[in-house]
N, CA, C and O atoms as a MOPAC input file, in Angstrom:
PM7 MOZYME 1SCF
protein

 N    -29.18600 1   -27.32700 1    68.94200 1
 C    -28.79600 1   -27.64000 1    70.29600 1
 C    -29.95100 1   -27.25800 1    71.21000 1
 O    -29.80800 1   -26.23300 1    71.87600 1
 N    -31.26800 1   -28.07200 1    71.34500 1
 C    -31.98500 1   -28.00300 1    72.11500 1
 C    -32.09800 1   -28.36200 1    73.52300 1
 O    -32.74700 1   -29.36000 1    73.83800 1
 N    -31.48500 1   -27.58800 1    74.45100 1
 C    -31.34800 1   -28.05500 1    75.79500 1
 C    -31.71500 1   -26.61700 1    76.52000 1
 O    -31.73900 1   -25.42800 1    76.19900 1
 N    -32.08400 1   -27.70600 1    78.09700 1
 C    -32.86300 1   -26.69400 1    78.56800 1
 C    -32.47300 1   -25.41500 1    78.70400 1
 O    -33.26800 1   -24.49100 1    78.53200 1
 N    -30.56700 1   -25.13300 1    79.19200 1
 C    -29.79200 1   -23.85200 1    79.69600 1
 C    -30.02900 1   -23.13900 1    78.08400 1
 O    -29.99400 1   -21.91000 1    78.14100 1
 N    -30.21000 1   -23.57600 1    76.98700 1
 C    -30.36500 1   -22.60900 1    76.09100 1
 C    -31.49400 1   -22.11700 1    75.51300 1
 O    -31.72700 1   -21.05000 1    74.94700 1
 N    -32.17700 1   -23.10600 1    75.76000 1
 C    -33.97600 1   -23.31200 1    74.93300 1
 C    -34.78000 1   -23.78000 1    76.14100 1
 O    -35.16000 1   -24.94800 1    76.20600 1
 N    -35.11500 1   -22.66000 1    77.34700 1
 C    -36.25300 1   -23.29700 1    78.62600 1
 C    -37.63300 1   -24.26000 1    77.50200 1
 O    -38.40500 1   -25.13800 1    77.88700 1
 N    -37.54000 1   -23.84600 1    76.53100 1
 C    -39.11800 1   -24.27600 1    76.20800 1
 C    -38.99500 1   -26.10700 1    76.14000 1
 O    -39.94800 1   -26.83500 1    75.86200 1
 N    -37.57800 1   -26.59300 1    76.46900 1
 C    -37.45200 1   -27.85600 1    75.56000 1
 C    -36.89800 1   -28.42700 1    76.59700 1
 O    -36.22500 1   -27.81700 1    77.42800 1
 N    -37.24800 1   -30.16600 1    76.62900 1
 C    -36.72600 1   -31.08300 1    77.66800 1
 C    -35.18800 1   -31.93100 1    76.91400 1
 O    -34.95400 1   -33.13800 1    76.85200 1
 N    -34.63900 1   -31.16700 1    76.59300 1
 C    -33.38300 1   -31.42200 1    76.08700 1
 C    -32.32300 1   -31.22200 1    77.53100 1
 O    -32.05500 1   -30.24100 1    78.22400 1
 N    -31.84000 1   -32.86600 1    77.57500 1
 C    -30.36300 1   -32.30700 1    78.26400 1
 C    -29.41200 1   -32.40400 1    77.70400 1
 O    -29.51000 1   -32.56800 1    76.48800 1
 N    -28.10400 1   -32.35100 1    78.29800 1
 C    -26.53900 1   -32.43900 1    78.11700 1
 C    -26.31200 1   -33.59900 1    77.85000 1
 O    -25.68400 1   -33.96400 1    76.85500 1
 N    -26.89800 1   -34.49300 1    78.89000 1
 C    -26.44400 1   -36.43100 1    78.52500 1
 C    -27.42700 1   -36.31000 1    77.00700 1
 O    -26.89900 1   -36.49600 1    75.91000 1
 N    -28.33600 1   -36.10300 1    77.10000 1
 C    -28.86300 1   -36.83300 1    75.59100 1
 C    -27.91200 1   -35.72700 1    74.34100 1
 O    -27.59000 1   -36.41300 1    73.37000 1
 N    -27.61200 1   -34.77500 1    74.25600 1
 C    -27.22700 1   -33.98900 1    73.46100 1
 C    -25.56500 1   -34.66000 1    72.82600 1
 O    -25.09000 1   -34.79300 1    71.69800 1
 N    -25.06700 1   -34.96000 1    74.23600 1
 C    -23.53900 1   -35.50000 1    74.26000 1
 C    -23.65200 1   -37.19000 1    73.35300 1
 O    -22.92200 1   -37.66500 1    72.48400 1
 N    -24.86100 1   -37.72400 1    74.01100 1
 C    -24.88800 1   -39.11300 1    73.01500 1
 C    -25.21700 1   -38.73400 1    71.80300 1
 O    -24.53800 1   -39.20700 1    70.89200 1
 N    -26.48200 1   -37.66400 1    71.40400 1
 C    -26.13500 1   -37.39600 1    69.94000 1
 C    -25.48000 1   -37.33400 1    69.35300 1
 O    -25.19400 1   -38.03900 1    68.38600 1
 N    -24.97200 1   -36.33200 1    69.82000 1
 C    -23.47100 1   -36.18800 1    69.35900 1
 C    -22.55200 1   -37.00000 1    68.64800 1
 O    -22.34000 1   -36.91700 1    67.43800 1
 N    -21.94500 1   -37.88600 1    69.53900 1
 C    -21.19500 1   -39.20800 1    69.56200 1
 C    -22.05000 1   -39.59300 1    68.81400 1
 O    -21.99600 1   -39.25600 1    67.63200 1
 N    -22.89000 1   -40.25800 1    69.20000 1
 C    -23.66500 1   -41.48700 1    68.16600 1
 C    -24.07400 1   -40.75400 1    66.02500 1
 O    -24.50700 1   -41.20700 1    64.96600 1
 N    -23.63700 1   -39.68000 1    66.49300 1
 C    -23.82500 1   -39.33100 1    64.69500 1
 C    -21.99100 1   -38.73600 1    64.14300 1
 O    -21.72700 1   -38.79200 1    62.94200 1
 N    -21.07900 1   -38.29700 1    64.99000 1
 C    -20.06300 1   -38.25600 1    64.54500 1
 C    -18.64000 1   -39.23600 1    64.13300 1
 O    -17.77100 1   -39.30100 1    63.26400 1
 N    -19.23000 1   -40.18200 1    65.86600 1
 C    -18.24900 1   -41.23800 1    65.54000 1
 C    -18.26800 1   -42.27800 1    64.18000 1
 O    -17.21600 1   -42.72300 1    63.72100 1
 N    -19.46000 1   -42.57000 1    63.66100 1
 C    -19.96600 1   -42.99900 1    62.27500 1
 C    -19.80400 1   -42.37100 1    61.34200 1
 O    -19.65800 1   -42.89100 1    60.23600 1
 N    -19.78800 1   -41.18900 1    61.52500 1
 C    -18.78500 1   -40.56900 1    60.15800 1
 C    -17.84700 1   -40.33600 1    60.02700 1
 O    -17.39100 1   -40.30900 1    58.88400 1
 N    -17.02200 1   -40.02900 1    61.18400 1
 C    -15.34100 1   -39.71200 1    60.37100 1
 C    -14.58700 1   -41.30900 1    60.73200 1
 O    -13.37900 1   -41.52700 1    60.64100 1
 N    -15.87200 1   -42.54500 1    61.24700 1
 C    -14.94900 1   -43.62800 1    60.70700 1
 C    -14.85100 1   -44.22900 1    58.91700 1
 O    -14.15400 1   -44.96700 1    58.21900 1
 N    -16.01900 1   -43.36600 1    58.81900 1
 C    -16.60900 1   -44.01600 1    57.31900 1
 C    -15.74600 1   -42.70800 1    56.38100 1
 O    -15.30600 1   -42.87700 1    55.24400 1
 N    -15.65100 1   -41.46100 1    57.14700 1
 C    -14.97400 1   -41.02700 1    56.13000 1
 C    -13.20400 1   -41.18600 1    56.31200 1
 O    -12.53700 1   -41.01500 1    55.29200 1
 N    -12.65200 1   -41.43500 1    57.31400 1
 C    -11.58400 1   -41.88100 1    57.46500 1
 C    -11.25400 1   -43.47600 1    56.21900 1
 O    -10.20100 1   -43.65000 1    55.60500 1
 N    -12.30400 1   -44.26400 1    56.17500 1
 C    -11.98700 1   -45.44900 1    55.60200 1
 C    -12.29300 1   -45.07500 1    54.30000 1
 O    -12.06900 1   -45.86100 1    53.38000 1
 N    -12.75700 1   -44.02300 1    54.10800 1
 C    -12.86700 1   -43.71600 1    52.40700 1
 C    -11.48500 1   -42.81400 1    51.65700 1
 O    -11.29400 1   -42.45900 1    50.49400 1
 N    -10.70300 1   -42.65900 1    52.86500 1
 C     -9.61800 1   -41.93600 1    52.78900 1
 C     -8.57000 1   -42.46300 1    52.91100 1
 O     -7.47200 1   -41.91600 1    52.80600 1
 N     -8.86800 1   -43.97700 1    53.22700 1
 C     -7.66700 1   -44.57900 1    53.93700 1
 C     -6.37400 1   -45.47200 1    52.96000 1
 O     -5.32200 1   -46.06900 1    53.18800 1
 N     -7.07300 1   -45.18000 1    51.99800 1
 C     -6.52900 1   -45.84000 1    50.82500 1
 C     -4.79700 1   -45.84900 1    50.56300 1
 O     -4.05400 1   -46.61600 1    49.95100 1
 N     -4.57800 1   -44.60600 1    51.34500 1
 C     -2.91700 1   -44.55100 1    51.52800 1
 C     -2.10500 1   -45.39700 1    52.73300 1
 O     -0.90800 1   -45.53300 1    52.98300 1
 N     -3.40000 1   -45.92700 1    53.39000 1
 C     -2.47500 1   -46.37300 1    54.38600 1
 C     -2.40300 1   -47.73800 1    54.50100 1
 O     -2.48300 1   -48.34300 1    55.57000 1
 N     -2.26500 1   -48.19400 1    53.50300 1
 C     -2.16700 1   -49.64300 1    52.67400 1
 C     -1.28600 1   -50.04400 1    51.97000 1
 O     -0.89800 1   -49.29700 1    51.07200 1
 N     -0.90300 1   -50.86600 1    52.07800 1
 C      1.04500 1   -50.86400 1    50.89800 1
 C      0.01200 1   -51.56800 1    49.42200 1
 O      0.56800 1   -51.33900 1    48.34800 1
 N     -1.26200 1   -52.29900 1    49.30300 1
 C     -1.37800 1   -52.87900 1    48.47000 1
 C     -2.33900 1   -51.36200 1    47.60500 1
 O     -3.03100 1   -50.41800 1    47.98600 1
 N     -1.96000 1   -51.76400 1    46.63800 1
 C     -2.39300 1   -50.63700 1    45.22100 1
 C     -4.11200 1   -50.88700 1    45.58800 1
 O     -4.57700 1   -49.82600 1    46.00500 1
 N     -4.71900 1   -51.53200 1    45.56100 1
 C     -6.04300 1   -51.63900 1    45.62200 1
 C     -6.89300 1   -52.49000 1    46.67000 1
 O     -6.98900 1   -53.70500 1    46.84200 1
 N     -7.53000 1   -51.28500 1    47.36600 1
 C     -7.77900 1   -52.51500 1    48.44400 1
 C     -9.47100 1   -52.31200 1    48.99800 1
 O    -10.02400 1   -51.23400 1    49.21900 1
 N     -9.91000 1   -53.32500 1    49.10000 1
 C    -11.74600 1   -53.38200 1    48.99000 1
 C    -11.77300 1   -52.22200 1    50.21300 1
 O    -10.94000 1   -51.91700 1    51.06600 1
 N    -13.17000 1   -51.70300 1    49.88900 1
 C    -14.04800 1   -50.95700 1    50.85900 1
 C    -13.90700 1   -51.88000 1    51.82300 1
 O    -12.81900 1   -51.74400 1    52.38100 1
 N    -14.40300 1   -52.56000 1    52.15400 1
 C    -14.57800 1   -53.86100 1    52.97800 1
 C    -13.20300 1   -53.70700 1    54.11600 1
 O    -13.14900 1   -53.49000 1    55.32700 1
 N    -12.43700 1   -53.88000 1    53.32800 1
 C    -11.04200 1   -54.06400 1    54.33700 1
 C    -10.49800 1   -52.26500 1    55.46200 1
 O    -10.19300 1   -51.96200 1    56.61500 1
 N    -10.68300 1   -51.62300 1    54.14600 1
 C    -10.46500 1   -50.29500 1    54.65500 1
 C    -11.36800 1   -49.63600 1    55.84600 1
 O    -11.15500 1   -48.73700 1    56.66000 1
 N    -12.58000 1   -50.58000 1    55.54500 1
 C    -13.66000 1   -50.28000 1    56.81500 1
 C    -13.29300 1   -50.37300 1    58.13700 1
 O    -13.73600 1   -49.70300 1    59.06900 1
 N    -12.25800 1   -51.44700 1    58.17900 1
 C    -11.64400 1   -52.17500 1    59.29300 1
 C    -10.44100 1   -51.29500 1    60.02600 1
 O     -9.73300 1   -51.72000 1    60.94000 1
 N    -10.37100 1   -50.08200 1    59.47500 1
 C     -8.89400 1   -49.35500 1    59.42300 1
 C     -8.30700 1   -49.59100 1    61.10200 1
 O     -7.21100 1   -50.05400 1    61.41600 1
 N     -9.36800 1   -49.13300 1    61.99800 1
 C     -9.04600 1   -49.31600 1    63.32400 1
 C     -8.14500 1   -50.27900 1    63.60500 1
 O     -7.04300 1   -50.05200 1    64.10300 1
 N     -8.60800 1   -51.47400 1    63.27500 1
 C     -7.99000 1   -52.59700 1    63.83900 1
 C     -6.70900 1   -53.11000 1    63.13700 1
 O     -5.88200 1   -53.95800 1    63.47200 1
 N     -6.81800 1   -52.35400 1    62.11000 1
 C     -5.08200 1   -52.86000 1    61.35900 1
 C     -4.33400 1   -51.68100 1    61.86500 1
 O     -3.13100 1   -51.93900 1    61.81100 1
 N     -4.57500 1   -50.40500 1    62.37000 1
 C     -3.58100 1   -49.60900 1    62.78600 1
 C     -3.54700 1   -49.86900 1    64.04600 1
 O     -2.62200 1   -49.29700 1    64.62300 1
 N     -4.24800 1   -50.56000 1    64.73600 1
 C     -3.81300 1   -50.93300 1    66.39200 1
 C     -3.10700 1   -51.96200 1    66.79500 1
 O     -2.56600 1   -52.16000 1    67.88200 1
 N     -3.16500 1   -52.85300 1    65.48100 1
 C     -2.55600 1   -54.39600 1    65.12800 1
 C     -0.95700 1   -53.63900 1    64.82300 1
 O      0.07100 1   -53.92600 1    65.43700 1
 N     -1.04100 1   -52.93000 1    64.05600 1
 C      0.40000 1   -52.16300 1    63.58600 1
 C      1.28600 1   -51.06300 1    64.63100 1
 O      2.49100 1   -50.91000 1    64.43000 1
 N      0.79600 1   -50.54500 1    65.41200 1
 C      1.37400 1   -50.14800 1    66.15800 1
 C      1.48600 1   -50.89600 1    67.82200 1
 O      2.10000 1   -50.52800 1    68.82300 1
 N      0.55500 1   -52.13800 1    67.55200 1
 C      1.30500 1   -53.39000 1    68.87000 1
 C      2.05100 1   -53.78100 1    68.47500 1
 O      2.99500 1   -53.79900 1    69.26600 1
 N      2.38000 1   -54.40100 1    67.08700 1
 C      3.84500 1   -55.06000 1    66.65900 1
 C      4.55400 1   -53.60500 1    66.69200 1
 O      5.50300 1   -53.82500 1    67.44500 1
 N      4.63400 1   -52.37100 1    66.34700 1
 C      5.94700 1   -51.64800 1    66.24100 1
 C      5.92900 1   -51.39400 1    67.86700 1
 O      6.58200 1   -50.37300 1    68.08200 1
 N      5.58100 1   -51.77600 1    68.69800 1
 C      5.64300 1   -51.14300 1    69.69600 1
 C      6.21200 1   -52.59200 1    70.60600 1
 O      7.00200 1   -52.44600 1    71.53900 1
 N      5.82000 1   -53.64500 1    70.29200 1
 C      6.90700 1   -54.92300 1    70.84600 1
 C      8.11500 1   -55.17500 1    70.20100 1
 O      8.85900 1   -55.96200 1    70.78700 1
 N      8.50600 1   -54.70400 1    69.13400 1
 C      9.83600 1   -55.15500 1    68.15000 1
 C     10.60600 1   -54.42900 1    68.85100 1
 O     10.45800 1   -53.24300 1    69.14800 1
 N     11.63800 1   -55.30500 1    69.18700 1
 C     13.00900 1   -54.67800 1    69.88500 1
 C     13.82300 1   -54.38000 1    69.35900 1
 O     14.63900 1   -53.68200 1    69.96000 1
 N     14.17100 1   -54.85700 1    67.42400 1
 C     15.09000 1   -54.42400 1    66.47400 1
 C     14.51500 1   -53.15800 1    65.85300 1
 O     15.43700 1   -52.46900 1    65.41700 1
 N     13.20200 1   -52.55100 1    65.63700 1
 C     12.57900 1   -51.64800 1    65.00900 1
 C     13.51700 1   -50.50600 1    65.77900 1
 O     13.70400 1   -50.51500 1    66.99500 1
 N     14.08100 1   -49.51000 1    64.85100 1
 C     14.64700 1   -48.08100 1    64.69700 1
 C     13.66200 1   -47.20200 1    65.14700 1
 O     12.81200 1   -47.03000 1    64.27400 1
 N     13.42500 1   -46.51200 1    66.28700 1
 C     12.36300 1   -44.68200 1    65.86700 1
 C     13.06500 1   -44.42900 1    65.30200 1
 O     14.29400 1   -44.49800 1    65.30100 1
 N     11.91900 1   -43.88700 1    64.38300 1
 C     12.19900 1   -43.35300 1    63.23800 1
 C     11.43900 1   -41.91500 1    62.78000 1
 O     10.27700 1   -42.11100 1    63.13500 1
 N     11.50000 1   -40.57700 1    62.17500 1
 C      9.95800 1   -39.96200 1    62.15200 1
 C      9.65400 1   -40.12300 1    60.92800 1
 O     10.34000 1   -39.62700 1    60.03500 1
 N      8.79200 1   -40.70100 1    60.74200 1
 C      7.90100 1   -40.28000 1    59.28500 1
 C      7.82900 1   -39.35200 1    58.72600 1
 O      7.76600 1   -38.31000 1    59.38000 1
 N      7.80500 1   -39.29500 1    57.33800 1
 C      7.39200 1   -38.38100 1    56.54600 1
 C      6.09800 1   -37.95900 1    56.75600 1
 O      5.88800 1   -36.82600 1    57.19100 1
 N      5.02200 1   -38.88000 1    56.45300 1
 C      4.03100 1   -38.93000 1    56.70300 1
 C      3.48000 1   -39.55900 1    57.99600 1
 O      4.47200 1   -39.57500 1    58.72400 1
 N      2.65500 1   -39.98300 1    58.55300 1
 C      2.09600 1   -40.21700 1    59.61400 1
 C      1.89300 1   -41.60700 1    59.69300 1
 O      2.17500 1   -42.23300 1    60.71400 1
 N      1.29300 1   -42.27900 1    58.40100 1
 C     -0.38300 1   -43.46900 1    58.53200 1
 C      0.59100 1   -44.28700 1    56.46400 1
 O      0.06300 1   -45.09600 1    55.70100 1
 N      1.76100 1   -43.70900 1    56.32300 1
 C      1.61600 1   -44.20800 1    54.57500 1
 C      2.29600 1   -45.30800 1    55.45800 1
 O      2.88300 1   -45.46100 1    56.52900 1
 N      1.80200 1   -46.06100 1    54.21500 1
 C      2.38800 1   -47.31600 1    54.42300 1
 C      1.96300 1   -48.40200 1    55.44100 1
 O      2.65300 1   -49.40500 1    55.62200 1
 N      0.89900 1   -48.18700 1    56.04700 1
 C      0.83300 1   -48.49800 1    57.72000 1
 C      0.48100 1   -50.08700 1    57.60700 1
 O      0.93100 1   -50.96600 1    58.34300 1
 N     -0.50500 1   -50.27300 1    56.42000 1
 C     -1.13000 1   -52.07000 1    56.87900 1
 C     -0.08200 1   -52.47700 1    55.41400 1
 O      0.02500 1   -53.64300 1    55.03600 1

């Protein structure tokens, strides 16, 4: 964490530190989320490829549970099984 309030010797700020940040974490816990995601799929086997996509099938899945007017709340056991 090279910035100036901690390290005077260095032209490090907060904005560049904060985009580091972001720009090296958000790429990994999407990649490790989709390497994990394997439960949240009803099909037994499902490509890297698709699981990469996880975002958009759980936002796709909770706009339909969230327009269905017959859908029950319900709580889950789990959180994410079953989800695409």
């Amino acid at each position: 964490m090279n910035i100036v309030e901690i390290n005077p010797d260095t032209r490090g700020t907060w904005a560049l530190y904060i985009i580091t940040l972001l720009a090296m974490t958000v790429p990994t816990v999407w990649i490790i989320i989709a390497m994990q995601s394997k439960y949240m799929f009803k099909e037994p086997d499902v490509s890297f490829w698709k699981r990469l996509c996880w975002p958009f099938y759980l936002a796709r899945y909770w706009l339909k549970k969230s327009t269905d007017p017959t859908r029950r709340r319900t709580i889950p056991l789990t959180p994410y099984y079953g989800v695409i």
